[in-house]
N, C-alpha and C positions, 0 to 999 in steps of 0.2 A: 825213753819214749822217742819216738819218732813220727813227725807231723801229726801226733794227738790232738786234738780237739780238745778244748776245754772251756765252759762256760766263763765269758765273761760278765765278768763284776759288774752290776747298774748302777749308775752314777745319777743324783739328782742331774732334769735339766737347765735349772737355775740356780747357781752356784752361789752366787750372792756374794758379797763384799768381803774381802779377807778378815779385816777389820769394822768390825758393823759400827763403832764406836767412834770412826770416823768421820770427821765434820770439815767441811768443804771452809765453810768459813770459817774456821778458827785454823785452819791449813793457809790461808790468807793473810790474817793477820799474822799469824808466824815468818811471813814470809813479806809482811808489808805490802801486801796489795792491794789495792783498792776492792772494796766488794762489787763494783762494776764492771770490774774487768771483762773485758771479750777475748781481746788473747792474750795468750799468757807468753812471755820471754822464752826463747828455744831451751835454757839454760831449765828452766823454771817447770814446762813443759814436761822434759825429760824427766823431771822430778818426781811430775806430779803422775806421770805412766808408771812411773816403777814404786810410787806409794802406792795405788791402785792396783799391783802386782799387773797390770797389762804388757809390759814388754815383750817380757821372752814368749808369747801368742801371737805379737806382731810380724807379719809378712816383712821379710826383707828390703822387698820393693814396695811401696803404697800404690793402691789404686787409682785411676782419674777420672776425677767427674767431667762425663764429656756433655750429656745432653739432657737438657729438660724432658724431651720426647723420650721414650722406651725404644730403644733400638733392638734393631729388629733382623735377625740375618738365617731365620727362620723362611723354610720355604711354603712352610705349612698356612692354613688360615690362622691370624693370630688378631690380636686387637692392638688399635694404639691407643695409650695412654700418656698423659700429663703430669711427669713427677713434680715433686717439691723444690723448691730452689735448694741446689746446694748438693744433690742428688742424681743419680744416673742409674739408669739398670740397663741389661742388655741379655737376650735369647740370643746362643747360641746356634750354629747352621743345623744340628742336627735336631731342634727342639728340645733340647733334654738340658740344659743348663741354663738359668735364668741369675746374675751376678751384679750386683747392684755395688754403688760406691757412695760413701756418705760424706762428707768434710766435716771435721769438726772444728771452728775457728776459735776455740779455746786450744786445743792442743794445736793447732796450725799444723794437721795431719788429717788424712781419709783411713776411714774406715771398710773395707768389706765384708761382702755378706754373699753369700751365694748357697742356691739350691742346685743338685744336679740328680736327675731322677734315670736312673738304670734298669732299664725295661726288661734286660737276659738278665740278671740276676736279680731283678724287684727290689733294687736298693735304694733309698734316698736319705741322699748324705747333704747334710747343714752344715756353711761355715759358718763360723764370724772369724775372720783372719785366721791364722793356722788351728785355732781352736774347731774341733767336728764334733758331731753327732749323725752315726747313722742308724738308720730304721730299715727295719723290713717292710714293704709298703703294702703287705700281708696283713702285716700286724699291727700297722700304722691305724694312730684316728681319725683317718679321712673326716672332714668336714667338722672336726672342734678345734677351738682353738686350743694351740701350742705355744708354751714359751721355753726361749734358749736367753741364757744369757753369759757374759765374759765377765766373771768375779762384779755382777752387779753394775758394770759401767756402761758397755753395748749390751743394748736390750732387742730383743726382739717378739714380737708376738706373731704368729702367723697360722692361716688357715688353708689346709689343700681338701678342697673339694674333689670330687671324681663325678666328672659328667662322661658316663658310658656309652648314652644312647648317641653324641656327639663326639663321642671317641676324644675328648679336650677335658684338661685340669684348670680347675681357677683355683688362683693364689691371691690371697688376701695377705699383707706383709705392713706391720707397725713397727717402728725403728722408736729407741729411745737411748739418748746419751745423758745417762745421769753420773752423778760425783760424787753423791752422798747417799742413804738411805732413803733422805728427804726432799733432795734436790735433783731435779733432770729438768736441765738446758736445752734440751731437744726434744720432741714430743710430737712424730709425724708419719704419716699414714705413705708407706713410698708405691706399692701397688692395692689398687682397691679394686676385688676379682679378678685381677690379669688373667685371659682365657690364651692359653696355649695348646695347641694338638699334643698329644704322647708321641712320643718317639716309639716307632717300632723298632724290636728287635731284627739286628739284620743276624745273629748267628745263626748256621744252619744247622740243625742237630741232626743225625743219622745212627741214632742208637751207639751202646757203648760195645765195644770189640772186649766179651769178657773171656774168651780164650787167649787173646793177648794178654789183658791185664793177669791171667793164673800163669803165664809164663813171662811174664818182667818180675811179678813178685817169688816165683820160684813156688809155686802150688799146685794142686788138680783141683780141677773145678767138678763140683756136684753137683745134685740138685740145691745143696744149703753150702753156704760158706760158714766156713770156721770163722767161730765168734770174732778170735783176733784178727782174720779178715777183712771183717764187713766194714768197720769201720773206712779202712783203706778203700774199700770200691765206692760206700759212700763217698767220702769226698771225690774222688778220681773221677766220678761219673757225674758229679756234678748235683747231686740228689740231698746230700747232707743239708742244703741251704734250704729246703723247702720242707722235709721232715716236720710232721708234729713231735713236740715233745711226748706228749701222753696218746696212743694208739687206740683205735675200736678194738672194742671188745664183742666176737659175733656171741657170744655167748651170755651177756649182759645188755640192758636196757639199751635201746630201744629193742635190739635184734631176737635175746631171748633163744639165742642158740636155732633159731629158723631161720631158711632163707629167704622166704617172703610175710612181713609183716607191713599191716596200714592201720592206719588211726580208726579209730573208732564210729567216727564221723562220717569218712572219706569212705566211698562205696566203688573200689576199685579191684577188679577181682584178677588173681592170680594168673599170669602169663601163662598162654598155652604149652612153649616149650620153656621146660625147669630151669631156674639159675643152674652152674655148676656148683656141686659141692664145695666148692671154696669161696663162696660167694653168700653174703646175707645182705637184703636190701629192708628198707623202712621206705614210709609214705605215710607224711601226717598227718595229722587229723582234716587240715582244710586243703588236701590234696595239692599245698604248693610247694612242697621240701621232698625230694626223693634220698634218701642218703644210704652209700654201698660203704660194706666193710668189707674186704678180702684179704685172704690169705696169702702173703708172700714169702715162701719157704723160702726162696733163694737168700733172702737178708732177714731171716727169723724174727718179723714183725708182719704183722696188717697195715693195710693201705687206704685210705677214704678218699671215696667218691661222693660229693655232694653237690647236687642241682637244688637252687633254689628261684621259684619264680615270683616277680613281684606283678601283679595286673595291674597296677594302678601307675608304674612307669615304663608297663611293657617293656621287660628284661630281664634275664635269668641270667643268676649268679653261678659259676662252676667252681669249684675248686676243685683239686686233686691236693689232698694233704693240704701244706700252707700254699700251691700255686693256686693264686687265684685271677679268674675270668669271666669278665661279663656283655651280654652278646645282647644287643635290643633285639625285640621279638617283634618283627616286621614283615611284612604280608609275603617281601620277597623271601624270608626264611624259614617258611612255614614248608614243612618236607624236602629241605634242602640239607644232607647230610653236612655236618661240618665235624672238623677234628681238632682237636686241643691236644698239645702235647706237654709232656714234664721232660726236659733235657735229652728226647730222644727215645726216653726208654719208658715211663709208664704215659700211653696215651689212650684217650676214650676217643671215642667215634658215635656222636648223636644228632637225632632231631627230634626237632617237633612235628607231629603230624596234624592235627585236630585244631581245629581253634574257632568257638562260636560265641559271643555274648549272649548268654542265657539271664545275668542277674547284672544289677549295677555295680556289685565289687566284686566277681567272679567272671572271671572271661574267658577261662579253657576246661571247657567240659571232658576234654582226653585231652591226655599226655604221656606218650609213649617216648621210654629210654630204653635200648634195650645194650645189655653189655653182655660179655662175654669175655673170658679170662683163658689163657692161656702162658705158657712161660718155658722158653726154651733157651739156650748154653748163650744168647750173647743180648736178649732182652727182655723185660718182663711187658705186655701188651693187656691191654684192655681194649678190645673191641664192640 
């Protein structure tokens, strides 16, 4: 194989204690300590990191706690906050990385922690010292709580909310330094909703060159690649990161092998001119979910388009497969065409037209998407 793709393995995010059997104080008394100890002898220290299995995770260099304050080298609106003694955090110039430092004066060393959130690839990646977890922030829990932790000792809990209509994430972040199963010496809250802007992506995407890519790999290109192909244009073009695993099906529920189907409820009658035949759309029952299945012959699967509107925070969710986008619905955006794209290559083109408060939980009496598909030798387009 060659740059094969292959699922990786899920790993619990709380690893928990190597030794669950282990006990802080009777670690003490073996060693003659006082059970009041605040810090422990460098000698001792070092011991007690690699009974704990935390060494080989630790940063070469440790962190420094600089400042009470949240520092701040973001140019974006941000907030200040008031950390805990002993503690520091600090946003990053581009908005996308928020890296906190802890002290722990039992081991007479800093711990870190850091998020950094990647807007052109949708990735957020968790330290705690060399130890990661990244997520796709597709696929991420926005707004529950989450826990990571380093063999049970650095603990953390934390919460990323997504505030759309202000384009800004809050982070809620609990830090805890425990030694035992039963015992944690530390036990403190280092950001409470920290509001930070998102980082936009500055990559510029211009569609993929797939007449190059069939003469670097040595092939002719068709209307379909060869299976052993696609895979390769997937990743090359940047598309394999946002792919669903499981595809629509136009021929299965909702779609039912039609190209226009609505809920039963929803009284919205069929567009004057036809979907293309490669094309099946659905509309829910309470007229707020539009969702497209289409056919992409070029990489031998279907593609989903889904709009979703909420009226109660004025905002409609887009996704294309796993890229997901969500746009407040505001008076200035009302028939103002906008575009969303996927890595260049599959992009919609919509608006809203319509918009009256007729009831108290229903606010958009019309709602026009209208798409159209087409696909030629160097992109696949949704307009």
């Amino acid at each position: 194989m060659q740059k094969q793709r292959v699922p990786r393995p899920s790993c619990e995010e709380e690893l928990g204690f190597v030794d669950t059997a282990f006990k802080y104080s009777s670690w003490l008394k073996e060693h003659d300590i006082d059970d009041g100890v605040t810090s422990l002898p460098q000698n001792l220290a070092e011991q007690l990191l690699n009974d704990l299995a935390l060494r080989k995770y630790l940063q070469n260099g440790e962190c420094q706690v600089q400042s009470t304050f949240m520092i701040n080298d973001c140019t974006g609106e941000t907030q200040n906050q008031i950390l805990p003694e002993g503690a520091s955090c600090k946003l990053d110039t581009e908005c996308r990385s928020i890296s906190c430092c802890v002290e722990s004066l039992l081991l007479m060393r800093n711990f870190s922690i850091s998020f950094l959130f990647d807007s052109c690839d949708m990735i957020l990646t968790i330290n705690i010292e060399k130890f990661d977890r990244r997520h796709s922030i597709f696929e991420f829990a926005l707004g529950q709580e989450q826990q990571l932790d380093l063999f049970g000792t650095v603990k953390i809990s934390y919460i990323v909310t997504d505030l759309p209509l202000s384009a800004m994430y809050a982070l809620k972040l609990d830090y805890r330094f425990c030694v035992d199963t039963t015992t944690c010496l530390t036990n403190i809250t280092l950001l409470d909703n920290y509001l930070f802007p998102k980082h936009k992506c500055q990559r510029q995407y211009t569609g993929f060159d797939l007449e190059r890519f069939g003469e670097n790999i040595g092939t002719s290109i068709d209307d379909t690649l060869d299976t052993n192909v696609i895979p390769i244009y997937l990743h090359q073009s940047g598309l394999a990161n946002f792919l669903r695993v499981e595809t629509c099906d136009r021929f299965q529920d909702p779609y039912q092998g039609r190209q226009w189907t609505s809920g039963s409820r929803c009284a919205v009658s069929e567009p004057a001119e036809q979907l293309p035949d490669t094309v099946s759309c659905f509309i829910n029952d309470d007229c707020s979910e539009v969702h497209y299945c289409m056919d992409a012959y070029l990489i031998k699967r279907t593609l989903s388009v889904d709009l979703k509107i909420d009226p109660c925070l004025m905002n409609m969710h887009i996704a294309i497969e796993n890229f997901h986008h969500t746009i407040a619905l505001t008076a200035d955006t009302f028939g103002l065409q906008q575009i969303i794209t996927l890595a260049g290559i599959v992009t919609i083109r919509f608006a809203t037209i319509s918009c009256i408060k007729y009831t108290s939980s229903r606010l958009f009496k019309t709602f026009l998407a209208c798409f159209y598909t087409k696909s030629n030798i160097s992109r696949l387009t949704i307009l």
